[in-house]
N, C-alpha and C positions, 0 to 999 in steps of 0.2 A: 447829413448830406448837404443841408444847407447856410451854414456856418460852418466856422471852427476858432475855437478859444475864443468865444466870446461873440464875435464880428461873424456877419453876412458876407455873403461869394457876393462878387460883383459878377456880371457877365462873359464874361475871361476867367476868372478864376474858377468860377462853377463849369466853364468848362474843360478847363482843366482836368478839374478833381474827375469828372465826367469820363476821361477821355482816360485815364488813369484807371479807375473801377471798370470803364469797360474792357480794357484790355489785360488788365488782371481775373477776370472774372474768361476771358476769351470769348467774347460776344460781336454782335457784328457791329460796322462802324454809322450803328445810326447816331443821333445828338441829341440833347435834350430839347430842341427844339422841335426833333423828328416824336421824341416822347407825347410832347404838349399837344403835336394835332393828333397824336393815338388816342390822346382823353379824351380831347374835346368830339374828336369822330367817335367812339365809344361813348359817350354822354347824349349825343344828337342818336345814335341807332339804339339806344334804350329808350327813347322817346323822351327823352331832358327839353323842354323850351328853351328861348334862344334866351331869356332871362338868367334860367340858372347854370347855362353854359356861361353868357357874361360874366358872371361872377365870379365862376368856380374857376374861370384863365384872367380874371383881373382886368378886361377892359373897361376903359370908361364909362362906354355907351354900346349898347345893343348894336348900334350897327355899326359897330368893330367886328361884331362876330357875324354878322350875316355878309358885311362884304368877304369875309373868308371861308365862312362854310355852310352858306344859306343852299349852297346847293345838294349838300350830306342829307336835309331833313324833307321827309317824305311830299308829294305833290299830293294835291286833293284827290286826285287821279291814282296815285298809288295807293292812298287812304283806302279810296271807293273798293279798289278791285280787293286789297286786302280783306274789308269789312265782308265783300260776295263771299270771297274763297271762306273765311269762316263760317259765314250763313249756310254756306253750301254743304261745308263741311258735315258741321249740327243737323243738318235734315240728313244725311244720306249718310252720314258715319264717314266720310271719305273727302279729301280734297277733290276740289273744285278740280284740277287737272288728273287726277286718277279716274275722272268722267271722259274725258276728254280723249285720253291715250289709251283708255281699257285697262290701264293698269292700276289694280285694286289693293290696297292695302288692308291685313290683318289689324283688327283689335288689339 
C-alpha cells in the first residue's frame, strides 16, 4: 500500500492508489488523511501519551500533536470523576450513575 515496484507514493500518488481501493472495495469517500486522525484519536482514547502519539504520526515535536489533538486527551476533571465512578463502582458493585438514576445493574 505504500510503495510499488520498488519506490514510495508521494502524496498524490498515495492518494491515488487510495481513492482507487476505496472505490473498488465500495467504501465511503473518506482519505487517508481522514484514516491518520482515526489513529491518532484511537491512540489518545486508549490512553497513549502525546509522546508516543508523536511518533507513531511522525512529527517533529510534541507540540505538533497537541496543537492538533490535545483536546482528544482526557482533563484532570475527567480523570477525577472517572477514578469516583470506579471507586464507587468497587464499593457498591454498581456504577456511580446506577446510584444516581435508581437503575441497577445485574452481576
Amino acid at each position: 500500500m505504500f510503495g510499488y515496484g520498488g519506490t514510495y507514493f508521494n502524496r498524490n500518488s498515495a492518494a491515488d492508489r487510495w481513492k482507487q481501493a476505496r472505490e473498488a472495495a465500495g467504501i465511503g469517500g473518506f482519505t487517508l488523511h481522514d484514516l491518520r486522525h482515526f489513529y491518532a484519536s484511537g491512540l489518545v482514547a486508549d490512553g497513549c501519551d502525546v509522546v508516543t502519539v508523536q511518533r507513531a504520526l511522525g512529527h517533529a515535536q510534541p507540540s505538533i500533536t497537541l496543537n492538533t489533538y490535545s483536546h482528544l486527551w482526557p482533563t484532570a476533571e475527567d480523570k477525577t470523576r472517572t477514578a469516583g465512578s470506579r471507586l464507587i463502582a468497587a464499593v457498591l458493585g454498581d456504577s456511580a450513575d446506577s446510584v444516581r438514576t435508581g437503575e441497577a445493574t445485574s452481576p
